[in-house]
N, C-alpha and C positions, 0 to 999 in steps of 0.2 A: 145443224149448226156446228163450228168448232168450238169446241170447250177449250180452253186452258185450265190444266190443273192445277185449278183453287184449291189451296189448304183443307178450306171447306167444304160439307158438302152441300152443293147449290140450293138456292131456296125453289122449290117447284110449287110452292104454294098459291103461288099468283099467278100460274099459269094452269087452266081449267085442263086442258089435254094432254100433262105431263102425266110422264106413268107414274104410275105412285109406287115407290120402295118399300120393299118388305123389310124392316129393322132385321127379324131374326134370320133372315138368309147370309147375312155380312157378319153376324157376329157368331152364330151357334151354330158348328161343321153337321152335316145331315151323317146320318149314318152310312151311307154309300162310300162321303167322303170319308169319315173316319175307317173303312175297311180298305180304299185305298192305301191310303197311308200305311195302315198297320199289315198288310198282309204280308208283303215280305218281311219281317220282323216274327210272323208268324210261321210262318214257312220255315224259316232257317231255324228257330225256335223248337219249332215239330220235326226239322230231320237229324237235328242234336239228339231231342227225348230216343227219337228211335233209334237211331245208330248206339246211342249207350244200352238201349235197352237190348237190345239186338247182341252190340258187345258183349254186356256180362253174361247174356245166355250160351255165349259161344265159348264163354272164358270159365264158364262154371263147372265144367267137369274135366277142367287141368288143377293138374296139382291137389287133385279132389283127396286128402286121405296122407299129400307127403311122407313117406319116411315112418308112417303111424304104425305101427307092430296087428292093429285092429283090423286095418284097410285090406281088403282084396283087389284092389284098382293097380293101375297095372303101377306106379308110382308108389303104392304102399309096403307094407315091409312084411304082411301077414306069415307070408312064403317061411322066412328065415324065421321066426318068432315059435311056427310050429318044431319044427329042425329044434330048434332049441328045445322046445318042450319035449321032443320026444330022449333028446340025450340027459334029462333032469333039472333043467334049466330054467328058472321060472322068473317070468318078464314080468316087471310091475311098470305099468305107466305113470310117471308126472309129470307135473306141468307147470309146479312152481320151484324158484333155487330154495326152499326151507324144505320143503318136502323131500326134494334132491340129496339135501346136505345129509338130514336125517334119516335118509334109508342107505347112508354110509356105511362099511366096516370092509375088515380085510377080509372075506366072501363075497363081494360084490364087483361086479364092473358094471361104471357108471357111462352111457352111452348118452353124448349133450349133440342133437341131431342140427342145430343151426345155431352155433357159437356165438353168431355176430349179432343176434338178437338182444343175445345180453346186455346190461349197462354196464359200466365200468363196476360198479356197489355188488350187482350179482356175479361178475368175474370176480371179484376179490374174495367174496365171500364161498363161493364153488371152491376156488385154488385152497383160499386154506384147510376147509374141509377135505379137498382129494388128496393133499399131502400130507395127513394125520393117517387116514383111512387103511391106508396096506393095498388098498384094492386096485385094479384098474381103471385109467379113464380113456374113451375114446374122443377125441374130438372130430367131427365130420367139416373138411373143407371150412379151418377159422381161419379167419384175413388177419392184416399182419395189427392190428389191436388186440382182437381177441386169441390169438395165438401167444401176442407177448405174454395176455396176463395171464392163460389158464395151461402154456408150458412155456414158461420162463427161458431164455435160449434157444428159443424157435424164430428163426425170421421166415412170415411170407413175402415169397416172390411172386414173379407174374404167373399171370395163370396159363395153363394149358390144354390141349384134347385131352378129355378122356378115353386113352386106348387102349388097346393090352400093352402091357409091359412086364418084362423076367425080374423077378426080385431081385438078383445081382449084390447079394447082401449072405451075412453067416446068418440072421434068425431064424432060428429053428421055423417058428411061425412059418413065415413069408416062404424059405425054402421048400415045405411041406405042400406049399398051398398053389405051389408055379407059377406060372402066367396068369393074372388076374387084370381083369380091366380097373386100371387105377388109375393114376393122371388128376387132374382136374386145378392143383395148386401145387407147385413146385414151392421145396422148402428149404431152411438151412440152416445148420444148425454147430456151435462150436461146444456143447456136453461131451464133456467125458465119457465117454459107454455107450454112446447109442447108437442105435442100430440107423440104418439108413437103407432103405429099400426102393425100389423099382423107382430107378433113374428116369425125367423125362429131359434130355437137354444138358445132362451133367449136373441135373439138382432132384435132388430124392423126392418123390409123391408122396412116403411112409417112413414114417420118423418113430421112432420108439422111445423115450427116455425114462433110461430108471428111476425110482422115487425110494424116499424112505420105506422102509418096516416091507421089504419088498415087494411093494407097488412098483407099476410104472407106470405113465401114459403113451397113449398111441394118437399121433397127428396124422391125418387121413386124407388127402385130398381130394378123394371124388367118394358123394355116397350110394353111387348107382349100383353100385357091387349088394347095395342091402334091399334093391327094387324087386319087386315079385317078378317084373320081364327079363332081369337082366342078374339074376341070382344062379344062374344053370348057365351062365355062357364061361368056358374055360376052369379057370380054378376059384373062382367068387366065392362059391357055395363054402370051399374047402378054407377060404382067408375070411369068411363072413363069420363061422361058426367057431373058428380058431381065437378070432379078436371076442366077439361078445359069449367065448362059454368056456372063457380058461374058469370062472368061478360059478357055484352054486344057482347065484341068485344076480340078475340083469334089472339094472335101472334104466329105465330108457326114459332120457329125458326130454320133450317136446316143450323147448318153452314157449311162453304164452305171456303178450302184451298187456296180460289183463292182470302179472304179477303183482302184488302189491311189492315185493321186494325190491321193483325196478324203479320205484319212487323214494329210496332211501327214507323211508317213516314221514318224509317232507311232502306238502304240499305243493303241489308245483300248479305254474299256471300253463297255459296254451301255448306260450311263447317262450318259455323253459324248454319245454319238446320240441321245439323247430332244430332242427342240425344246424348247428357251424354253416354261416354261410349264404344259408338262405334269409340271414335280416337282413344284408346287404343284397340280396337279390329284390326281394321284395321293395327294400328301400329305394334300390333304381327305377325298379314297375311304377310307383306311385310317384318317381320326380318325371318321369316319362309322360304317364298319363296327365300329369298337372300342365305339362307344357304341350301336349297335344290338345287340351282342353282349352288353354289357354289361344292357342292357334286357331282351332276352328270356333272359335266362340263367336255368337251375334254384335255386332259394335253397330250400334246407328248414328250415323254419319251425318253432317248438315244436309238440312232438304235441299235439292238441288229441284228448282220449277224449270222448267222449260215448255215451251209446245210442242201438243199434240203432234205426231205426223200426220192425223188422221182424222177425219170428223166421225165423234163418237155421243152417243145419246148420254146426256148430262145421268143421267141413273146409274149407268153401265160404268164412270169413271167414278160416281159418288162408290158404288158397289163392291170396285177393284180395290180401291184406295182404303176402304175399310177393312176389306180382306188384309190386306199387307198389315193395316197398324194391327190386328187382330194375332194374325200370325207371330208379330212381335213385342204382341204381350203391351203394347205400347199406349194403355189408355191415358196417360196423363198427357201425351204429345196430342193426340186424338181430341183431346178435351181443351186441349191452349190454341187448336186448330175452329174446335167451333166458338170461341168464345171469341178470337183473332177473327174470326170471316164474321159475329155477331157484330161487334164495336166496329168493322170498317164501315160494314152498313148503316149501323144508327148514326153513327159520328156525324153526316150530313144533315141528316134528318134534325137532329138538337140543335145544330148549328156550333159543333167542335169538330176540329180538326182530329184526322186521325191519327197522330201522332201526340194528342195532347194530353198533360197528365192525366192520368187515371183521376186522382179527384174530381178534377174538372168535366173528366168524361159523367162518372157516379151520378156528380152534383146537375147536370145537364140531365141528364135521364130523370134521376129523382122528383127533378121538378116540372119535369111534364107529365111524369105521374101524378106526381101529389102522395097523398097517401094509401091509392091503390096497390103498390108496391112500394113497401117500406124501406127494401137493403139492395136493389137492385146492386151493390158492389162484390154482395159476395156471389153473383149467377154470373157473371161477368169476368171478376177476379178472385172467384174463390180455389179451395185446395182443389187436386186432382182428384177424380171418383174412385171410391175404394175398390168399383165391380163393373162387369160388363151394367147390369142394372140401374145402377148410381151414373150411366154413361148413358143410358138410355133417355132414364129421367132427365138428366141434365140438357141434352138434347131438346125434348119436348119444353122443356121450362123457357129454354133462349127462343124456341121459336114460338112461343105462348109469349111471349117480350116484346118481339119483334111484330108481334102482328098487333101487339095491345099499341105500341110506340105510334106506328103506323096510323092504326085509327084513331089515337087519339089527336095526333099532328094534322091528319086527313078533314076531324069535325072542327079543329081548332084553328083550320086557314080557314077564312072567308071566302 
């Protein structure tokens, strides 16, 4: 037969060789189907885990040891640290600016291996410390913040290869030490007195500036010359050992994020530590996402009925039609559909119209009940079910109604 899809879903009860509907097939997805659904979500899921897993195993033995005076890798500094040891040179490692400050005096050169690391709080606090001290400081490739604050009158410019370059300069140093592979951040500088070595482009890679109580610092810009692979090529060896052992005693300072110093004694929150920049980044991500959410969002629409193309077994469009409201979460529509296909039915039966008020409708039913069923208004017109369960029931109840209505109407015509 052709169906038209009724709201509702059809009564099969008075028909002995209807199929009968399994409730839990339309309402609770089997697990076959929930593995559809979700497997590609799984899929892409598990080649994320791997690929990250897979990345950091491949990214774990770069940069293994940095610039560390400890490391023997080919990026660590062990090379130069022993050289020092053996001309009397003795390297202490730290790794905070208080430890740094205080293994200060004019016997030391203080080697700060990634400048930029610092806060503004731990550059202020290093500078005034190296400008009491007498001693030396290195700084290794600092960008143009941490350059302003830890040598005053240093501008960074853009950066460059690290290549060999000729010092091209009077410091005895750099002279001594010839061709060394330097480069990395061209600098510039308007001090009085300074040295200015191995031009890359017309702007010096090695900056020297005097300091009080005859200190000075040294601006550096590439620190591959201090690598264990790249400390023997040219004159490295002869400019590595020149910078960290004009004094006694070597601070090499690796700093570390885990400073307390870089919190200024303050508490900070999560969103204190975002850099300049990214709340306004972030803040576009989430007007983004609100309005692509907003776009692909579910909207149910007025019911549009029309006819079948097709002649389909009244089960198989009860079955679909469940599906869909199921899929969109949609029991209260679901539930104004079977109570809308219950009242069209009875409505002739009582003898009211189906458009007539609800009262009317209530009070017609009630009293062909009688007191078999006491509120027949709220199974009719009551609130929407809270659960697929409370939809089930509801279900069973209209058509426990319908069949009570029925026979009672059926003994009560003569």
């Amino acid at each position: 037969m052709t169906v038209s899809p009724a709201p509702a879903p059809p009564d099969t009860s008075a028909d002995p060789g209807a199929e009968p509907v399994d409730p839990g097939t339309s309402l609770a997805p089997t697990a076959r189907q929930l593995w559809t659904r979700s497997r590609a979500l799984l899929a892409a899921a598990l080649a994320v885990l791997v690929f990250g897993v897979g990345y950091a195993a491949l990214r774990s033995g770069e940069n293994h040891g940095a610039l560390d005076p400890r490391s023997a890798d080919a990026a660590g500094s062990r090379a130069v640290a022993q050289l020092l040891a053996a001309q009397g040179v003795t390297t202490t490692v730290v790794t905070t600016t208080d430890e740094a400050t205080a293994a200060l005096d004019s016997g030391t050169t203080l080697l700060v291996t990634v400048p930029d690391l610092l806060t503004s709080h731990q550059q202020s606090l290093l500078h005034s410390a190296t400008e009491r001290s007498g001693g030396r400081t290195v700084l290794l490739s600092p960008g143009p913040s941490a350059a302003e604050a830890l040598a005053p009158g240093v501008q960074a410019l853009a950066p460059t290869d690290t290549r060999t370059l000729t010092p091209q300069c009077s410091w005895p140093t750099a002279a001594r030490a010839g061709d060394a592979e330097v480069g990395g951040v061209e600098y510039a500088t308007s001090v009085p007195g300074a040295d200015r070595c191995y031009p890359s482009g017309g702007n010096p890679t090695l900056i020297r500036l005097p300091a009080a109580a005859n200190g000075d610092t040294v601006v550096l810009g590439s620190a591959e010359l201090l690598t264990n692979d790249r400390l023997d090529v040219q004159g490295n060896a002869s400019l590595a050992l020149q910078l960290l052992g004009a004094h006694p005693k070597l601070v090499w300072y690796l700093p570390s994020l885990s400073d307390a110093a870089a919190l200024d004694g303050e508490r900070k929150s999560f969103f204190d530590l975002i850099p300049d920049g990214w709340s306004w980044g972030l803040l576009q991500l989430m007007i983004a996402a609100a309005v692509a959410a907003l776009w692909r969002a579910r909207r149910l629409g007025p019911v549009v009925a029309e006819r079948l193309p097709v002649a389909v077994h009244a089960s198989e469009a009860t079955e679909g039609r469940a599906r869909l409201y199921r899929r969109a979460n949609a029991r209260a529509r679901a539930a104004e559909a079977l109570r809308q296909a219950t009242r069209d039915r009875l409505a002739p039966i009582v003898g009211a119209s189906p458009a007539a008020d609800p009262a009317a409708l209530v009070a017609a039913v009630a009293a062909l009940l009688g007191a078999a069923h006491p509120d027949p208004g709220a199974l009719l017109y009551g609130p929407p079910p809270s659960d697929d369960a409370a939809l089930l029931r509801l279900a069973d109840d209209l058509d426990a109604l319908e069949r009570r209505i029925i026979s009672t109407e059926r003994y009560a015509t003569p």
